[in-house]
C-alpha positions in Angstrom: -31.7 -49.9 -87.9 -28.4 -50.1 -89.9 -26.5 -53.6 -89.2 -23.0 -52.5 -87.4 -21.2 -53.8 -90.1 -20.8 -55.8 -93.3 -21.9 -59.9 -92.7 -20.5 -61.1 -96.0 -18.7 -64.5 -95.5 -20.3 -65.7 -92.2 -21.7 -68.5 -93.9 -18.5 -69.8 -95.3 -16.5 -69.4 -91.8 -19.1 -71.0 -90.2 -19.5 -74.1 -93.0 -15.4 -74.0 -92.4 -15.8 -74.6 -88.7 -18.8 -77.6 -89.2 -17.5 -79.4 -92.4 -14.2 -81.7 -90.2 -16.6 -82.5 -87.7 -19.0 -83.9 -90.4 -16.8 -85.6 -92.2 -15.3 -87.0 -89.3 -18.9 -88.4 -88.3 -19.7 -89.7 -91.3 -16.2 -91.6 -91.9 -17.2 -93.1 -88.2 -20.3 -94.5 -89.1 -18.5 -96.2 -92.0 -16.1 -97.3 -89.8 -18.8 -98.2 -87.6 -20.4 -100.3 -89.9 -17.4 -102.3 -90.8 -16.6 -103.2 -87.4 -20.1 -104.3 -87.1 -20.0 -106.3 -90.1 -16.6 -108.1 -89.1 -17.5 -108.8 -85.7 -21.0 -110.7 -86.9 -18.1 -112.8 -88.9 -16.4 -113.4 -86.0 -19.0 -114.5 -84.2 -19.8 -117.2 -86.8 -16.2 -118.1 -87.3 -16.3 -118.7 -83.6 -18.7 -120.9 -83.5 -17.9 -122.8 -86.1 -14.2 -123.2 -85.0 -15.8 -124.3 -81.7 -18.0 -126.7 -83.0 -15.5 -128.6 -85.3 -12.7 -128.7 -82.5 -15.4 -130.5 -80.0 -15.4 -133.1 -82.6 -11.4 -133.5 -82.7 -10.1 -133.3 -79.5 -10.2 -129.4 -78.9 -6.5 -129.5 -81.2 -5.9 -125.6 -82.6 -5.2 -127.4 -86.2 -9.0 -128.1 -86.1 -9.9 -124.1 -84.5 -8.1 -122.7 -87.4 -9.5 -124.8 -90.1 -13.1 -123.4 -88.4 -11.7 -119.8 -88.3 -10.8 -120.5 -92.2 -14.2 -121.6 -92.7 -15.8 -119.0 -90.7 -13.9 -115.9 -91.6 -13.6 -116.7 -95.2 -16.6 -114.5 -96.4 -15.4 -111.7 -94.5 -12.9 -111.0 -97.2 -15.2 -111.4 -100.5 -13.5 -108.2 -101.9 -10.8 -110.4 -103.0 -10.5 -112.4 -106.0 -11.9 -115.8 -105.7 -8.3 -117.2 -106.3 -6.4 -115.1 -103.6 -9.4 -115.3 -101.0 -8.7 -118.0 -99.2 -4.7 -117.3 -99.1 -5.6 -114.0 -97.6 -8.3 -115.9 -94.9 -4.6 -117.8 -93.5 -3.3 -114.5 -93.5 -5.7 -113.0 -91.1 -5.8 -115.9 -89.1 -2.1 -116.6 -88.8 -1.1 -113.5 -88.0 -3.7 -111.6 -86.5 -5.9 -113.6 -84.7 -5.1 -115.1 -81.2 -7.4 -117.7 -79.4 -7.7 -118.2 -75.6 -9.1 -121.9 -74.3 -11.0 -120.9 -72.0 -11.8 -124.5 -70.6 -10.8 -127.1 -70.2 -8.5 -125.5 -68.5 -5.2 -126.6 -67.6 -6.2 -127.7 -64.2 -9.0 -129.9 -65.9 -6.9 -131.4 -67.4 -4.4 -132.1 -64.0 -7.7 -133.5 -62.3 -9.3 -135.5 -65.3 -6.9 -136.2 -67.4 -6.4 -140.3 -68.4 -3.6 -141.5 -70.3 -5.2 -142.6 -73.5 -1.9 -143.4 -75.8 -1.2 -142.6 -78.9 -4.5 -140.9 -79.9 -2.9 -139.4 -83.2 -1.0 -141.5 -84.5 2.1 -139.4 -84.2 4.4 -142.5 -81.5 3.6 -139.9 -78.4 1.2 -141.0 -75.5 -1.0 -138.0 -74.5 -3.8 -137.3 -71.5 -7.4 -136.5 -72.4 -10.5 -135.6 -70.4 -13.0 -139.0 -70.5 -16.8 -137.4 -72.3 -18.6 -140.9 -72.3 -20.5 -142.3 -68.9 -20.4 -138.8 -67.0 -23.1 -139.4 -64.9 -21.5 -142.3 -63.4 -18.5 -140.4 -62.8 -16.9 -138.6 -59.3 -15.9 -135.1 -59.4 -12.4 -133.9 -58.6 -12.1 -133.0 -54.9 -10.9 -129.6 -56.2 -14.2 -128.7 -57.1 -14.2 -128.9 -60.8 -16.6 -130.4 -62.1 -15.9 -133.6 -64.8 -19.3 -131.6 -66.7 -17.5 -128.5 -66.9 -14.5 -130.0 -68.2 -16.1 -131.4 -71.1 -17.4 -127.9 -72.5 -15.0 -126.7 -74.9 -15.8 -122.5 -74.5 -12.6 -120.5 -76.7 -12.3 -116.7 -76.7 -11.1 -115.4 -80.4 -9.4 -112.0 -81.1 -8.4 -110.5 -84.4 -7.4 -107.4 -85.0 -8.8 -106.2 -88.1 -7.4 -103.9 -90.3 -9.2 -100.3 -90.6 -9.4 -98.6 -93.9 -11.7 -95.1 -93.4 -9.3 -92.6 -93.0 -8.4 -90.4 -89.9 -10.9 -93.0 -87.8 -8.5 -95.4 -88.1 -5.5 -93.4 -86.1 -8.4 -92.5 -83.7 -9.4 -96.4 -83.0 -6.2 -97.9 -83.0 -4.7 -95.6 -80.8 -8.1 -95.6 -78.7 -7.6 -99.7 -78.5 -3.8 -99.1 -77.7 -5.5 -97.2 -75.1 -7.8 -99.1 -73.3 -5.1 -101.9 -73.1 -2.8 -99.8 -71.2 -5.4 -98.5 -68.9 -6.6 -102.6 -68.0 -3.0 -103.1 -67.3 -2.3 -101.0 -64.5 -5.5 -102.8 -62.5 -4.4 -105.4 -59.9 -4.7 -108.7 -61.8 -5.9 -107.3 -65.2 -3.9 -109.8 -66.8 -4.2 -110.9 -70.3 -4.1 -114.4 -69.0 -7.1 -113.6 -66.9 -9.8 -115.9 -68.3 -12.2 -113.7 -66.3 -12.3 -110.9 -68.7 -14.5 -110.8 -71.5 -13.1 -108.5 -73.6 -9.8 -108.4 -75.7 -6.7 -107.0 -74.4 -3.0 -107.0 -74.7 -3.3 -105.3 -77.9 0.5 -105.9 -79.1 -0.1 -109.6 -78.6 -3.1 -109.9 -81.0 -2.0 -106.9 -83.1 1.7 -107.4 -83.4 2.3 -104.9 -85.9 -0.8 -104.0 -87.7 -2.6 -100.6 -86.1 -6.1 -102.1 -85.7 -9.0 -102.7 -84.0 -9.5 -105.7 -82.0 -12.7 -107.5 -81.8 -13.5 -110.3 -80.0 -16.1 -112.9 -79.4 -16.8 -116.4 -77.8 -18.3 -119.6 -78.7 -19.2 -122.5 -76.0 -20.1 -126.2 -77.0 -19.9 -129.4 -75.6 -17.3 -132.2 -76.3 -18.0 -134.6 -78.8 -14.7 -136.5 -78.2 -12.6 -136.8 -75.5 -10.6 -133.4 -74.7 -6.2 -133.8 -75.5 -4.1 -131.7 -74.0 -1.3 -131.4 -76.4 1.2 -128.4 -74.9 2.5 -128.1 -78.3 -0.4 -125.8 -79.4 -0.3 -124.0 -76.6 3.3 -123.1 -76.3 5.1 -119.7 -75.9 4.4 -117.4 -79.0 2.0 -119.4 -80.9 -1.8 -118.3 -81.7 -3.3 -120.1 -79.1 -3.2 -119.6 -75.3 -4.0 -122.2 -72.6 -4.7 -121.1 -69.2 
């Protein structure tokens, strides 16, 4: 039986229609594997910026220099001179870290005036970590043992590179922030939430992708609550 008519070039229309979609899977799982990368960065950043503010008062000075630590071989691509400029870069600008506790209202039921802890002529309140089985709990029901666990959440939005996946994730991150804020009380204060929102806040101008991770350790020294670090606009928020 004759074929109806001439087949030439079906393999080339049909190569036409696969080839985008191929490309476009095999951009994601580079994409893919970034993100993976930097967010097993993060994770160690974390815990180190956790680890060395429990032993300094849970200050954001002592955070960042963790999150230097930490994130610094995320950006090995860069010369050894520049790498650790570009580190403060990242952090500064595109990272944003939540205290999760203590919380503020730890601090309102713990907190004991403990003078002029840094040597800077102001007095300041900190959360006692020595005897704490001898101590009371706050009426309120917040436990003193809770209030000396230092647990941060740390966003950054890192910078995507693999073309056409990086419109795609930014504007699918973009996304999922908008969506969250139209719940009842899916706030980006909400310490409830696990994951990172507010994308403008931890983005600012940068279309990214925000990661985000956690780290809990307990206090090593007593807990300050300096409102300085936590005040409007800065990196650091304190619910």
């Amino acid at each position: 039986m004759k074929p109806r008519g001439p087949q030439h070039g079906q393999a080339m229309v049909e190569f036409l229609i696969i080839i985008p979609v191929l490309i476009l899977l095999i951009f994601g799982a580079v994409q893919a594997a970034l993100i993976y990368s930097a967010k097993n960065g993060l994770n160690y950043a974390t815990f180190q910026a956790a680890r060395i503010a429990s032993m300094n008062s849970a200050q954001y000075t002592d955070i960042r220099r963790g999150l230097l630590r930490g994130m610094y071989p995320m950006f090995s691509q860069f010369p050894e001179n520049e790498r650790m400029e570009r580190t403060a870069t990242e952090v500064d600008n595109f990272v944003l870290v939540t205290r999760i506790s203590p919380s503020t209202a730890m601090f309102a039921a713990y907190g004991e005036d403990h003078g002029d802890l840094f040597g800077d002529g102001e007095e300041r309140k900190a959360i006692p970590n020595s005897s704490l089985m001898y101590s009371q709990d706050d009426d309120a029901g917040l436990p003193l043992q809770d209030a000396n666990l230092l647990k941060i959440r740390v966003q950054y939005c890192m910078r995507l590179i693999v073309p056409m996946v990086d419109r795609l994730l930014s504007s699918g991150s973009r996304f999922v922030d908008r969506a969250r804020a139209t719940k009842e009380s899916a706030s980006f204060r909400d310490v409830s939430r696990a994951t990172s929102s507010n994308y403008e806040a931890v983005c600012r101008s940068r279309s990214g992708f925000v990661i985000s991770s956690e780290a809990t350790v307990r206090m090593q020294s007593p807990a300050v609550d300096d409102e300085d670090q936590c005040a409007s606009g800065g990196r650091m928020i304190c619910p």
